[in-house]
ZAMARGU-4260 file (C-alpha; in steps of 0.2 Angstrom, whole numbers, plus 5000, padded with zeros to 4 digits):
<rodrens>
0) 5209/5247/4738 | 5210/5234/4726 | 5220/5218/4723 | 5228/5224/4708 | 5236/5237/4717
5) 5226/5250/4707 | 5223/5264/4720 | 5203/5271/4724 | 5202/5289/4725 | 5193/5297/4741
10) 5181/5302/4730 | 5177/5283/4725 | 5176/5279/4744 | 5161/5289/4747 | 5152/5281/4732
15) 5158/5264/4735 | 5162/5254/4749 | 5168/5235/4752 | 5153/5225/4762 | 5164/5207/4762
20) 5181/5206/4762 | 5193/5192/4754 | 5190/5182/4770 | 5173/5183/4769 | 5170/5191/4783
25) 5160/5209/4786 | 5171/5224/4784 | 5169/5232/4802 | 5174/5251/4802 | 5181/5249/4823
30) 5190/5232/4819 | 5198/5233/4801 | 5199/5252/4800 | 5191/5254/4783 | 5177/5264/4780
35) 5159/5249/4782 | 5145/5250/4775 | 5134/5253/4789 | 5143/5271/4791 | 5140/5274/4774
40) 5124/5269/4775 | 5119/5280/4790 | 5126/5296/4779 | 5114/5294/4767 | 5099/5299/4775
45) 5091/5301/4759 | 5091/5282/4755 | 5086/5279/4773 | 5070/5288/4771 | 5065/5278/4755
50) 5057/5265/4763 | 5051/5251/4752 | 5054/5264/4736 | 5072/5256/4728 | 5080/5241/4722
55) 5094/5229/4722 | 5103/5228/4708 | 5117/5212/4709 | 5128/5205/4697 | 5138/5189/4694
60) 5152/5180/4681 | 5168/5175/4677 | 5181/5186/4683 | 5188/5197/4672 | 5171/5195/4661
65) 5168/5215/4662 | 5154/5213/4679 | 5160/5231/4686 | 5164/5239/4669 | 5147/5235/4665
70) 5141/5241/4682 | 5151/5259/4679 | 5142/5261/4664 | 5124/5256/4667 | 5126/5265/4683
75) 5139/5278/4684 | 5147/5270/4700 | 5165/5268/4700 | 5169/5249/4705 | 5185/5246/4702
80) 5190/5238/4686 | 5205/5225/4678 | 5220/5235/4670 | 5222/5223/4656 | 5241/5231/4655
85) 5248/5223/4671 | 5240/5208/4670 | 5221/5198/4671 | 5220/5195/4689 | 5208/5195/4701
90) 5202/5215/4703 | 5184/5215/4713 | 5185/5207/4730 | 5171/5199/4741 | 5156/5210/4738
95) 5158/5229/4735 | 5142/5240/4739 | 5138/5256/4729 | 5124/5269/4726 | 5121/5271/4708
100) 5124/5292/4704 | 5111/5292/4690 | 5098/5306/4683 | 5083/5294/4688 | 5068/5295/4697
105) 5075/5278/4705 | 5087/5275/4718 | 5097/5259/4714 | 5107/5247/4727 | 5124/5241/4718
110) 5130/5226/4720 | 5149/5220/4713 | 5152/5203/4717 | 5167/5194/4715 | 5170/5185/4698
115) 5169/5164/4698 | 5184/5154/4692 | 5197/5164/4701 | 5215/5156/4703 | 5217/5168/4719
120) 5202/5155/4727 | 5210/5139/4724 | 5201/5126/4730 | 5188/5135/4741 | 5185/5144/4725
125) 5166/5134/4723 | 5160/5136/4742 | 5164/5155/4741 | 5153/5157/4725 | 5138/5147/4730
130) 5139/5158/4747 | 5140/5176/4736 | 5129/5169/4724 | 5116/5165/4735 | 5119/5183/4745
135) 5117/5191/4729 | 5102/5182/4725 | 5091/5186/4742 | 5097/5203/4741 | 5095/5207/4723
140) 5079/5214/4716 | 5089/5211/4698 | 5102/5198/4695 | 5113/5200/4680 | 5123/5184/4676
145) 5139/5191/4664 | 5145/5177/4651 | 5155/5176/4633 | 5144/5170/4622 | 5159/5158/4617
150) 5157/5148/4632 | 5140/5145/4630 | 5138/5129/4629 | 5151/5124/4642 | 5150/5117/4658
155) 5161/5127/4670 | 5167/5141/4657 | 5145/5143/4656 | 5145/5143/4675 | 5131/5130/4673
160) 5135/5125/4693 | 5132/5143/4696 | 5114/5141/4687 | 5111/5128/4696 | 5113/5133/4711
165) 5104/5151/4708 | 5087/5139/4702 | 5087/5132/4721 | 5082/5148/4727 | 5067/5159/4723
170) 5071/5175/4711 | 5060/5187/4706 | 5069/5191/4690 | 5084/5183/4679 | 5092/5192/4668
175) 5107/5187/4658 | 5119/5199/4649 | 5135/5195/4638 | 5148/5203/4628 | 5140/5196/4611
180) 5154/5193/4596 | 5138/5198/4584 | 5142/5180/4574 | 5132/5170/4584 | 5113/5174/4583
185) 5105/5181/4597 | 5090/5168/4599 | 5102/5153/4594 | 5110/5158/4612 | 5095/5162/4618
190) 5086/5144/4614 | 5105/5135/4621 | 5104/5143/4638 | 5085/5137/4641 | 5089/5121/4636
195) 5102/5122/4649 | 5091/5129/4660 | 5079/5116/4659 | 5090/5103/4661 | 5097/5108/4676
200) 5078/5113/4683 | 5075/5093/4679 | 5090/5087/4690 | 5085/5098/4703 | 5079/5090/4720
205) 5063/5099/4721 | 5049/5098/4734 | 5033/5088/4731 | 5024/5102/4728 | 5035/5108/4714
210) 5039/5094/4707 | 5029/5098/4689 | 5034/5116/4691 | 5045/5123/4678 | 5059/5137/4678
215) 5047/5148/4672 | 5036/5147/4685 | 5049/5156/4697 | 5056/5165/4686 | 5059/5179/4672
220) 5070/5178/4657 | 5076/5192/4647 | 5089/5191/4636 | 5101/5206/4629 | 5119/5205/4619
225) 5133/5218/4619 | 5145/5219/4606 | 5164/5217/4609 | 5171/5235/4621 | 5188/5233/4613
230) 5185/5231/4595 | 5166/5236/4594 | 5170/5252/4605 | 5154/5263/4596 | 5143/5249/4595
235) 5146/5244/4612 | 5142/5262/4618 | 5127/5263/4607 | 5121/5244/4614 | 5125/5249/4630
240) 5114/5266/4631 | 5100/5255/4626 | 5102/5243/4640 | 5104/5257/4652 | 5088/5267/4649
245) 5081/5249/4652 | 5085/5253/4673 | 5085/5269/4672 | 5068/5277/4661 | 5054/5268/4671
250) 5043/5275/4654 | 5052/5261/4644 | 5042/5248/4639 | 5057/5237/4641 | 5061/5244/4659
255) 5067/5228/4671 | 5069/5233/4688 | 5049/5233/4690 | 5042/5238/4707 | 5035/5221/4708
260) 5051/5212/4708 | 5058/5223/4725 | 5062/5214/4741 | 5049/5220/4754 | 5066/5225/4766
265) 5064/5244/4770 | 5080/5255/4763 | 5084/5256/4785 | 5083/5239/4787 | 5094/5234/4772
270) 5112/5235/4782 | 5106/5222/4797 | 5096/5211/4785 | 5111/5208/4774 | 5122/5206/4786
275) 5112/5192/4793 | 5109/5182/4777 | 5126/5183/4776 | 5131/5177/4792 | 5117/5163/4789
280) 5126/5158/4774 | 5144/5159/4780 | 5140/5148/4793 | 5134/5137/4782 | 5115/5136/4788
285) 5101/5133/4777 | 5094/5151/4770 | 5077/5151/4778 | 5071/5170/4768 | 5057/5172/4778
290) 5065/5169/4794 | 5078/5182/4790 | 5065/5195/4785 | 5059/5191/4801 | 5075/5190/4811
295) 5075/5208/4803 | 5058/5213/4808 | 5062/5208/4827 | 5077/5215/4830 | 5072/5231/4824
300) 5053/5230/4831 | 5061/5227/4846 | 5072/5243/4844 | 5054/5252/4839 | 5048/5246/4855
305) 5062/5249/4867 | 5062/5269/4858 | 5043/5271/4860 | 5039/5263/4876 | 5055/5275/4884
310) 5045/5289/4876 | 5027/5282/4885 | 5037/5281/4902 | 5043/5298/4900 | 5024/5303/4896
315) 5015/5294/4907 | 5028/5301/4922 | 5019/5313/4928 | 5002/5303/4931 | 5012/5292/4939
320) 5019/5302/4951 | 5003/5308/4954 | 4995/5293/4958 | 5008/5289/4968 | 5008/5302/4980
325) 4989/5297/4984 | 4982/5310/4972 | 4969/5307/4961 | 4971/5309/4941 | 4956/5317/4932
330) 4950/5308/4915 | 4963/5293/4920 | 4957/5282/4907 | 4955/5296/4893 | 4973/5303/4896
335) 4982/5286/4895 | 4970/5280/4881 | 4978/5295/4871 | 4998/5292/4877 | 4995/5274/4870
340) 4988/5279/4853 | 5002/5291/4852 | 5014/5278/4857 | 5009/5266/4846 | 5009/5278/4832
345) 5025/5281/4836 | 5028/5263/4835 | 5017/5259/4817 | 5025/5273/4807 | 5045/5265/4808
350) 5039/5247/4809 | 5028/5248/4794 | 5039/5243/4781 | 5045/5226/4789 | 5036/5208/4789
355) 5019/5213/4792 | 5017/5197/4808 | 5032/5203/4815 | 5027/5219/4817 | 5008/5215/4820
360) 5017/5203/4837 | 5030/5216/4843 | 5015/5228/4843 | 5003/5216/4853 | 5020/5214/4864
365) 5021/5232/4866 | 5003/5235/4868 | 5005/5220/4883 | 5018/5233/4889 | 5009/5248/4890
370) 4991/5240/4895 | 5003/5230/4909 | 5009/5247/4916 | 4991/5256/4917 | 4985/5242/4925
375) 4996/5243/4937 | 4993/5263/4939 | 4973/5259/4937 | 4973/5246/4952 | 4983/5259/4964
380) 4973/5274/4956 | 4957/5263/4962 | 4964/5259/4978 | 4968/5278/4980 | 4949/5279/4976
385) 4945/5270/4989 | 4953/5279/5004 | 4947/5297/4997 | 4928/5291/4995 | 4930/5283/5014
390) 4938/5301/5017 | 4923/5308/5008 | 4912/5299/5018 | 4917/5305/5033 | 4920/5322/5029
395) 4900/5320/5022 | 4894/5315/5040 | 4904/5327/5051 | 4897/5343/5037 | 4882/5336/5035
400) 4878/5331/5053 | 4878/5337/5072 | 4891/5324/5076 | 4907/5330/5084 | 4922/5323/5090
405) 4923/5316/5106 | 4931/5333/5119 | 4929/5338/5137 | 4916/5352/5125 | 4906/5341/5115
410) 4901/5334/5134 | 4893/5347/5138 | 4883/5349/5123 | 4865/5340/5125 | 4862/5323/5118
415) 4849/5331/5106 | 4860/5343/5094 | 4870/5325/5094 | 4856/5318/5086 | 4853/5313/5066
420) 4835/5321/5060 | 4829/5309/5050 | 4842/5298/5048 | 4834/5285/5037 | 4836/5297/5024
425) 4850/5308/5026 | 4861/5290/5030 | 4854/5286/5011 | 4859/5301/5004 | 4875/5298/5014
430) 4880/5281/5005 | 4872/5287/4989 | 4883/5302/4986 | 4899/5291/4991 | 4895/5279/4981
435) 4892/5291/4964 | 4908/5300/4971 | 4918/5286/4970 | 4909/5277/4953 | 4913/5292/4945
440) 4929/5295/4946 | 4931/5275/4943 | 4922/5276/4927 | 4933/5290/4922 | 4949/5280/4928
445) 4946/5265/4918 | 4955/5262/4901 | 4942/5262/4886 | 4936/5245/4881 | 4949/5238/4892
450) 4934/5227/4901 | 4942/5232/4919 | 4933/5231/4931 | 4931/5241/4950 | 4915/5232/4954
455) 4923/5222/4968 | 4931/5237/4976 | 4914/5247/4973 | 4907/5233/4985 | 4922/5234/4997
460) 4914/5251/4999 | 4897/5250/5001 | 4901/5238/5013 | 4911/5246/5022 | 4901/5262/5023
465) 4884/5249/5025 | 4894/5243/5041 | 4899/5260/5047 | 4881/5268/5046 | 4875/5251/5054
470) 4886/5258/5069 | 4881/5275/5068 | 4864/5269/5068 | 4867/5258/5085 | 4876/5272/5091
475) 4863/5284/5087 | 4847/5274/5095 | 4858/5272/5111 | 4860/5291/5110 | 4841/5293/5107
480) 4836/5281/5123 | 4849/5289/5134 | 4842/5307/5127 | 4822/5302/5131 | 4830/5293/5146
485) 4838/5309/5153 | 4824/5318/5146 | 4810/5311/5157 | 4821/5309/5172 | 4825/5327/5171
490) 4806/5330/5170 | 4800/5321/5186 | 4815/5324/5196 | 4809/5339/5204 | 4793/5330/5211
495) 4801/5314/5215 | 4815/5324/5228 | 4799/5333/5236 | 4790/5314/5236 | 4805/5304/5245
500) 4809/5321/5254 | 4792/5318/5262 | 4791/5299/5263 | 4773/5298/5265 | 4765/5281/5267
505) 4757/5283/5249 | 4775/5288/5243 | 4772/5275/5230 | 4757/5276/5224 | 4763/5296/5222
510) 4779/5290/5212 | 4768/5277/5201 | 4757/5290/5195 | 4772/5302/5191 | 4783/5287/5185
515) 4766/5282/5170 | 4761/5300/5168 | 4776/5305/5162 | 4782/5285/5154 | 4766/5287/5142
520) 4772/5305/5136 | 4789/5301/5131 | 4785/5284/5126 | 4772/5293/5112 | 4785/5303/5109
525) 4802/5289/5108 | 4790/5281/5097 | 4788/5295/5084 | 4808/5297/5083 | 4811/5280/5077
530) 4801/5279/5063 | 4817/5290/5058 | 4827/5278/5057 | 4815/5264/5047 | 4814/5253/5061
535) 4801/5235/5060 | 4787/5237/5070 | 4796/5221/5082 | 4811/5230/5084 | 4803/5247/5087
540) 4794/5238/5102 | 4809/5228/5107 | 4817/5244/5109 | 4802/5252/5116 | 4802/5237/5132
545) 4821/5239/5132 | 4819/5259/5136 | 4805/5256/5150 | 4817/5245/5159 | 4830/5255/5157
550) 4821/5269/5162 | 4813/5256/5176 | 4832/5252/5181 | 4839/5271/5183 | 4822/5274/5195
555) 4830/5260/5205 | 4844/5271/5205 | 4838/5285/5209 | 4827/5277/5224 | 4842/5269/5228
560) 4852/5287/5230 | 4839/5295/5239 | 4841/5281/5253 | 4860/5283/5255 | 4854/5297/5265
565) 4841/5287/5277 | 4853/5286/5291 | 4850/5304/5294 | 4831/5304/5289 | 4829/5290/5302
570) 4833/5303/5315 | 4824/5317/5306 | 4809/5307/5309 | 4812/5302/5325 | 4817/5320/5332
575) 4803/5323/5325 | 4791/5313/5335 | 4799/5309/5351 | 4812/5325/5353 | 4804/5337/5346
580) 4785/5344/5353 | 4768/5347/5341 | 4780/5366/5339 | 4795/5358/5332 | 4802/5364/5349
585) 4814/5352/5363 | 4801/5342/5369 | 4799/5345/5390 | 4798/5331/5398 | 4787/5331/5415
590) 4782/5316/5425 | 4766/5313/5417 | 4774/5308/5398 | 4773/5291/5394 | 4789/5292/5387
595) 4794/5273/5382 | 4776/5272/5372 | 4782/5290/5362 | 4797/5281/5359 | 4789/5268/5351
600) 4781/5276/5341 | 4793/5289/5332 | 4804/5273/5329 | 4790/5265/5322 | 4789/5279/5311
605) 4806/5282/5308 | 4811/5262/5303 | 4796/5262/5292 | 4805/5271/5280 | 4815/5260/5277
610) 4803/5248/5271 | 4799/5262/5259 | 4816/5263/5251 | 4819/5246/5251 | 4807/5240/5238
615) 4801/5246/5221 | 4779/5247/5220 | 4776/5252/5206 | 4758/5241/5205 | 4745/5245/5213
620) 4741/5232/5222 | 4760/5233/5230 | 4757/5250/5237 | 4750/5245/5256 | 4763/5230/5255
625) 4778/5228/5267 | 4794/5220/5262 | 4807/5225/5277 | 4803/5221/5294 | 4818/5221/5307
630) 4808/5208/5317 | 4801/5197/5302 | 4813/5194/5289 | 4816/5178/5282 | 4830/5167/5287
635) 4838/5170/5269 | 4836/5181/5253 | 4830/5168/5242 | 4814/5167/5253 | 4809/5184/5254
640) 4790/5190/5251 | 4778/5205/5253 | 4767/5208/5267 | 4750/5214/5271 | 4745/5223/5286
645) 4726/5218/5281 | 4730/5197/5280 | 4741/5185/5282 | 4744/5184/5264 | 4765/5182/5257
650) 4765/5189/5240 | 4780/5184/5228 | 4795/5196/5226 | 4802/5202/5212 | 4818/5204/5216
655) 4823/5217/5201 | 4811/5229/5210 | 4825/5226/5227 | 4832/5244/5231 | 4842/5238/5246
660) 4844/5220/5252 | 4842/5212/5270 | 4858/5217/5276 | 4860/5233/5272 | 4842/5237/5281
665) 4847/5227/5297 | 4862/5238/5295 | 4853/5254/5294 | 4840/5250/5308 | 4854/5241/5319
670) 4864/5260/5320 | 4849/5270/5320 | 4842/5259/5337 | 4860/5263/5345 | 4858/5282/5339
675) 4842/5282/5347 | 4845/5273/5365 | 4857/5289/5371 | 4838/5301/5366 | 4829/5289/5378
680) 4842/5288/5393 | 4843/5309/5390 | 4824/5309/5392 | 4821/5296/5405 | 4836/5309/5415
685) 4826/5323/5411 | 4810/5316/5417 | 4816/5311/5434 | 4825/5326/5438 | 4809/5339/5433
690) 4799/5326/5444 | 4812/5328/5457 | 4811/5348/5460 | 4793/5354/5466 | 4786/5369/5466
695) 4790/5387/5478 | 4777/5388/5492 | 4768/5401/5497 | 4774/5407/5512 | 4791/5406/5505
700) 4786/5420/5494 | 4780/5430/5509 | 4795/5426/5517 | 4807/5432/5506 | 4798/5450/5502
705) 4800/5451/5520 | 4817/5447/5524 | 4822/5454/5506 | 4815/5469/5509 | 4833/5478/5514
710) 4840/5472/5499 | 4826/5480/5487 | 4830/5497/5497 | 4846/5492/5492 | 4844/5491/5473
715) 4835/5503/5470 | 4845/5516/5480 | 4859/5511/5471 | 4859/5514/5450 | 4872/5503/5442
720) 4861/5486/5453 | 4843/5497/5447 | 4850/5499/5431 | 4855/5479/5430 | 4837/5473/5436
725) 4830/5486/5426 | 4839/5479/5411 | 4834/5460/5415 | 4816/5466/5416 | 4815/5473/5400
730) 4823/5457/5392 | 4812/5447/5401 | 4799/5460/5394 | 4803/5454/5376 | 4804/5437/5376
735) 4788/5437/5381 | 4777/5448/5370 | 4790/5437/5357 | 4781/5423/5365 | 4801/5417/5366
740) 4801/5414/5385 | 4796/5398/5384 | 4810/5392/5371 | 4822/5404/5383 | 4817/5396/5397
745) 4817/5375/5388 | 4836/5380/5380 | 4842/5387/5398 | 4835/5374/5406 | 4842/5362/5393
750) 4860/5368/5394 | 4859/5369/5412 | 4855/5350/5413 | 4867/5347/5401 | 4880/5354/5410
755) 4875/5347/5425 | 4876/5329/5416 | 4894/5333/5409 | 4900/5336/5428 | 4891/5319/5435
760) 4899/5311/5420 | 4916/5317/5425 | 4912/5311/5442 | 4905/5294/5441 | 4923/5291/5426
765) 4932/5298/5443 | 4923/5286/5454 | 4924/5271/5442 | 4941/5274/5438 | 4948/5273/5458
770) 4934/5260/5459 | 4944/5246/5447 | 4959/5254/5450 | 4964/5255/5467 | 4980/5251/5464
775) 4986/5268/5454 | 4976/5280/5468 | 4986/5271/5482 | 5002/5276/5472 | 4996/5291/5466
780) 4995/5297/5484 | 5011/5289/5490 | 5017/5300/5478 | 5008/5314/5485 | 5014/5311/5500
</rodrens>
C-alpha cells in the first residue's frame, strides 16, 4: 500500500514488503497485520541458505528523484513508483525490502528508502533521514545516492547534509547515480561533487587517528549519468542496460557490487541484525557496527547453544541414566568425547558465518556446558567405581578363598579350611587385581585430554582394601594360633585325662614332658605357617611367646577342669585306702586294725591331690614342691610360697601358674574331712561290734548234732525242707569254687550291720526326743489315755 493511494498487487507483496513504517517503527506481522519482513524472509529458504554469498543493495535521494524507478529497472523488483498524473507527493514510505527477480548468478538485497526533502516529514523531516540514511548505509553493501545533476552544486537541493552525514560512517563503496540532462559534462560533475566531498570531509570532527586521512581512504567513488526517462526514453533505456549488467554480470570489468564490499552478516541473520541497527538508531544511540554484529552473533549463538546442547542432553540421556542407576558405562570417556564433537559440530556449522569472537566465546561457553555436565557424570561414574571395585574385592576373597560367612555350619567346619595358604601372596594378588579392576575402568571413564583426575579415589581404595587385608590378616593369625592351639591340645588330651586321671606323685613331671614334647613340634610347625604371611623376625617371635602363653593359659584351664571334679576323687582315693582292702573289696574290720593310723594315711593321700591341682610345675625343679597345705598355709595370698619336703627352703610363687587359690582348697578339704568323719564312726562301729561276738565253742557243736539230731531225721524225711537245704548247699557250693563266699559273706554281713544301725538310729532319735521333750510324751499319753 502506498501513500499515493496507488494500490500493490498480491503479486507485489510476495516480492516486496515494507521493513519501516511512516512512524518509523518495525512492521510487526501480529501487531499491524501486514505481512513483515521476517515472514517473508523465513519463506525464502533459498536466501537463507546463502550464507555470506549476497549483497545489499540500498538507495537514497530526493523524493520523487526516480530512487524506486531506477530500482524496478536495475533490478526487476516492483517498488512502488510516483503517478506523475495525480500529483508529486510522497510515494515510498519508511524503508521497503525486496528480493531482486534477476537472471544472475547473484542474489541481491533491495533496499527503497524514503526520499529526503519531503513536505509529508515537516520538521522532523532531517532526524528521519540521518536515521534511514545511516540504516541504509550499515546494511548496504552498495549505496546509490540519486541526484539531478541541476542541483549540483546546491546545498540542500544536493543533499550535501546527507553526504555529510553518510562520510561519518564507514562504507565500503559509494556510488552516485543521476538523471544526467547530457549538457553538463560528465567529469565537470564528477570534479564538483569531490570538491564537495572534500569539503565536507575537512569539517568533519574526526578521530586523532584519522585526522590526515581522506575521503578516499574509506571510500570508493564511481560515477555513472542517465539521460532524461521522459524525454530521452531510448537513451535512457540504452544507459540504463549498461548500468544494469554493472550488478548483475559479475564477468564485467565494470561490475560494483564486488564480494569484497559484503557485510560479513550471514543471509539468516540479516532480519535480527537489521532490526537492531535500527532500533539502535531510533533510539537515538550512537551506532557502535561491531557491537551490533555482535549483539547478532550472541543472540543467535546463544540460540545455536540452547539447540545443540538440548540435542547433547538428549544424547547423553541414556549414559546418564545408566550411571545413575549405579551401573557402569564402558569406554565413558570415548563415548562422550564423540557426543561433544558431534555437538559442537552441530554448533560450528550455523554459527560460522557470524563474528568470528562471538562465536569462538559462545563455543568455549557451550563447551563450559558440556564439559560441566560430564564432570558431573565422571565424578558419580568414579564414585560408582568405587563401590563395584569394593564389591569386586569382596566377591575376590570369598571366590578365591576358604572364607565363609559366619552360620551355625561354618562352626563346624575346622579352623584349617578357614585358613589363607599363603596369604602374603594371594592378599597381593587380591589388592592388585582390585586395584587394575578399578584403574581400568577409570582410565576408560575419563574424558580425553581433560587432565581429570581419579588418583585421590584410586588411594581411597587402596587404603581401604590396605585396611581391610590388615584385618583379614589379624583375623587370620588369631585363626592360625587358635588352630595350632586347638591342634596341640587335641593332640595330648588323651594322655593328659589318663595323667590327672591317675594323679601320681610325678603327675607333673609326666605333663612337663608331654606339655615340651608336643610345644617344640607345633612350634616348629606355627613357625613355618607364618612366614606366609611375611611377618619380621620380632613379630614372628612376639607371636611365637604370645601362643606359648596362650597355650600355657588354656593348660591352666584344662588342669583347672580336671579339679572341678576333686571332690569326688578325694573320696575315690580315700575309699580306696582306708574303705576298700588290697582286693578293692569293703574292707573287714577286726580288732587288731589300727584303724585311726589307715585313716591317716588314705587322707593324706587323698588331700595330697589337691596340692596337685592346685599349682602349675612345669620346671623341673618345681615337681617335688608343695604349694597347699591345710595346715601351713600362709595368713594371706600375697605371701604364699613352694615348699620342699627335703628343706626348709620357701621358693617364690608365681602366681599365673595358681590353678586354684587358698580358699577354694580349704574349701575342698574342709567338706572332704566331714565326708570322711561318718567312714571312720562306721568303721570304729564295725570294729567294736566284730570284737564283741566271739567264736562257737566246741562242745556247742557237739551239742547241737546231738540235740539236733531229731530235726535232721526230720529233714531229710521230708522233701520240700531236703530239697531247701539241698538248694542252699549247692549255692553255698558256688560261691565258693567262685571264691565269692567271702564277698557274700562281707556284703551280708555289711547289710546286716547296716540294718542293725538304721534300727539303733531310730531308737536312740526315740530316746533323745522323749529325753528333751518330756512335755509332748506326757501329753501324748494323756491323750492316749
Amino acid at each position: 500500500m502506498t501513500s499515493g493511494g496507488e494500490d500493490i498487487t498480491e503479486e507485489q507483496f510476495t516480492e516486496i514488503v515494507q521493513f519501516i513504517d511512516h512512524n518509523g517503527d518495525i512492521v510487526n506481522e501480529e501487531n499491524d497485520n501486514k505481512k513483515s519482513f521476517l515472514s517473508c524472509l523465513s519463506s525464502k529458504t533459498d536466501f537463507l541458505e546463502k550464507g555470506f554469498d549476497y549483497s545489499v543493495i540500498a538507495i537514497l535521494g530526493p523524493q520523487s528523484s526516480g530512487k524506486s524507478t531506477l530500482l524496478n529497472i536495475l533490478f526487476n523488483t516492483k517498488f512502488a513508483v510516483m503517478d506523475s498524473h495525480t500529483g508529486r507527493k510522497q510515494t515510498t514510505q519508511g524503508v521497503w525490502m525486496g528480493i531482486a527477480n534477476v537472471e544472475s548468478p547473484e542474489t541481491f538485497l533491495i533496499l527503497d528508502v524514503e526520499g529526503t526533502d519531503g513536505r509529508e516529514r515537516g520538521e522532523d523531516e532531517k532526524a528521519f533521514e540521518r536515521k534511514t540514511s545511516l540504516f541504509s548505509l550499515v546494511l548496504s553493501s552498495v549505496l546509490i545516492i540519486n541526484m539531478w545533476a541541476h542541483d549540483i552544486g546546491r546545498y540542500n537541493a544536493a543533499n550535501i547534509g546527507l553526504l555529510k552525514t553518510v562520510f561519518e560512517l564507514n562504507l565500503q563503496l559509494f556510488q552516485k547515480s543521476r538523471d544526467h540532462d547530457g549538457e553538463t559534462p560528465l567529469e565537470k560533475l564528477r570534479n564538483t561533487i569531490l570538491e564537495d566531498i572534500k569539503n565536507i570531509w575537512n569539517e568533519l570532527t574526526k578521530p586523532k587517528d584519522f585526522v590526515n586521512s581522506t575521503a578516499h581512504d574509506f571510500f570508493n567513488f564511481e560515477f555513472t549519468s542517465l539521460p532524461h526517462k521522459v524525454y530521452s526514453k531510448d537513451n535512457f533505456k540504452l544507459e540504463a542496460e549498461v548500468l544494469k549488467k554493472k550488478f548483475l554480470d559479475p564477468t564485467n570489468a565494470d561490475f560494483i557490487p564486488k564480494k569484497e564490499y559484503r557485510n560479513d552478516i550471514p543471509a539468516d541473520g540479516f532480519y535480527k541484525f537489521s532490526n537492531n541497527v535500527w532500533e539502535t538508531i531510533k533510539a537515538n544511540r550512537d551506532l557502535d557496527l561491531p557491537s551490533q554484529k555482535e549483539m547478532l552473533a550472541l543472540f543467535r549463538c546463544d540460540e545455536f547453544v540452547d539447540q545443540s546442547f538440548a540435542q547433547f542432553s538428549v544424547d547423553i540421556a541414556p549414559l546418564k541414566e545408566k550411571i545413575e542407576k549405579g551401573r557402569i558405562v564402558d569406554n565413558f570417556g570415548e563415548s562422550t568425547k564423540k557426543m561433544v564433537a558431534a555437538c559442537l559440530e552441530r554448533y560450528d556449522v550455523p554459527s560460522a558465518r557470524y563474528h568470528s569472537e562471538t562465536v569462538s566465546k559462545k563455543r568455549q561457553t557451550l563447551d563450559s556446558r558440556l564439559m560441566e555436565m560430564i564432570k558431573t557424570l565422571f565424578d558419580k561414574q568414579i564414585e560408582k567405581l568405587y563401590e563395584k571395585s569394593v564389591e569386586f574385592y569382596k566377591n575376590l576373597v570369598q571366590e578365591s578363598s576358604n572364607i565363609k560367612k559366619v552360620s551355625a555350619a561354618s562352626e563346624k567346619q575346622s579352623l584349617e579350611s578357614q585358613l589363607i595358604p599363603h596369604f602374603s601372596v594371594w592378599s597381593r594378588n587380591i589388592r592388585q587385581n582390585t586395584l587394575d579392576y578399578f584403574e581400568k575402568i577409570a582410565i576408560e571413564t575419563v574424558y580425553p585430554e581433560s587432565g581429570w583426575s581419579f588418583i585421590s579415589v584410586q588411594q581411597e581404595l587402596d587404603d581401604f582394601i590396605a585396611k581391610e587385608i590388615s584385618v583379614l590378616k589379624e583375623n587370620q593369625l588369631n585363626k592360625l594360633s587358635k588352630f595350632m592351639k586347638d591342634g596341640f591340645f587335641q593332640q595330648i588330651t588323651p594322655n593328659l585325662t589318663k595323667i590327672t586321671e591317675h594323679a601320681q606323685d610325678d603327675m607333673w613331671k609326666k605333663i612337663t614332658n608331654l606339655f615340651n614334647e608336643n610345644l617344640f613340634k607345633f612350634e616348629t610347625t606355627y613357625r613355618k605357617r607364618l612366614t606366609d604371611f611375611d611377618t619380621k623376625e620380632s613379630d614372628a617371635e612376639d607371636t611365637i611367646e604370645m601362643w606359648k602363653l596362650n597355650t600355657k593359659e588354656q593348660l591352666k584351664e584344662k588342669i583347672r577342669d580336671r579339679a572341678q571334679l576333686l571332690p569326688l576323687r578325694l573320696k575315690k582315693r580315700f575309699e580306696e585306702g582306708f574303705t576298700l582292702d588290697s582286693r578293692g573289696l569293703p574292707r573287714k574290720w577286726s580288732k587288731t586294725d589300727d584303724i585311726d593310723s589307715i585313716y591317716q594315711e588314705a587322707m593324706f593321700n587323698a588331700e595330697k591331690l589337691v596340692d596337685l591341682f592346685s599349682y602349675m610345675r612345669l620346671q623341673e625343679e618345681e615337681f617335688e614342691l608343695t604349694f597347699y597345705s591345710k595346715d601351713t598355709q600362709p595368713d594371706d595370698d600375697d605371701s604364699l610360697y613352694l615348699t620342699s619336703l627335703k628343706s626348709p627352703t620357701k621358693y617364690p610363687v608365681n602366681y599365673t601358674n595358681i590353678v586354684l587359690q587358698n580358699d577354694q582348697c580349704n574349701q575342698i578339704i574342709d567338706d572332704f574331712r566331714k565326708d570322711t568323719k561318718t567312714d571312720l564312726i562306721n568303721a570304729r562301729h564295725e570294729q567294736s561290734r566284730t570284737s564283741s561276738v566271739g567264736g562257737v565253742p566246741p562242745y556247742m557243736i557237739l551239742l547241737l548234732c546231738v540235740l539236733g539230731f531229731n530235726e535232721f531225721i526230720a529233714i531229710l524225711t521230708n522233701p520240700l525242707l531236703f530239697f531247701l537245704v539241698v538248694l542252699l548247699g549247692v549255692g553255698f557250693f558256688v560261691l565258693h569254687k567262685l571264691n565269692l563266699s567271702g564277698p557274700f559273706i562281707d556284703f551280708s554281713s555289711t547289710l546286716l550291720v547296716s540294718f542293725m544301725n538304721k534300727i539303733k538310729d531310730v531308737v536312740l532319735q526315740v530316746e533323745h526326743l522323749s529325753a528333751n521333750h518330756p512335755e509332748s510324751s506326757d501329753a501324748a499319753k494323756k491323750k492316749k489315755d
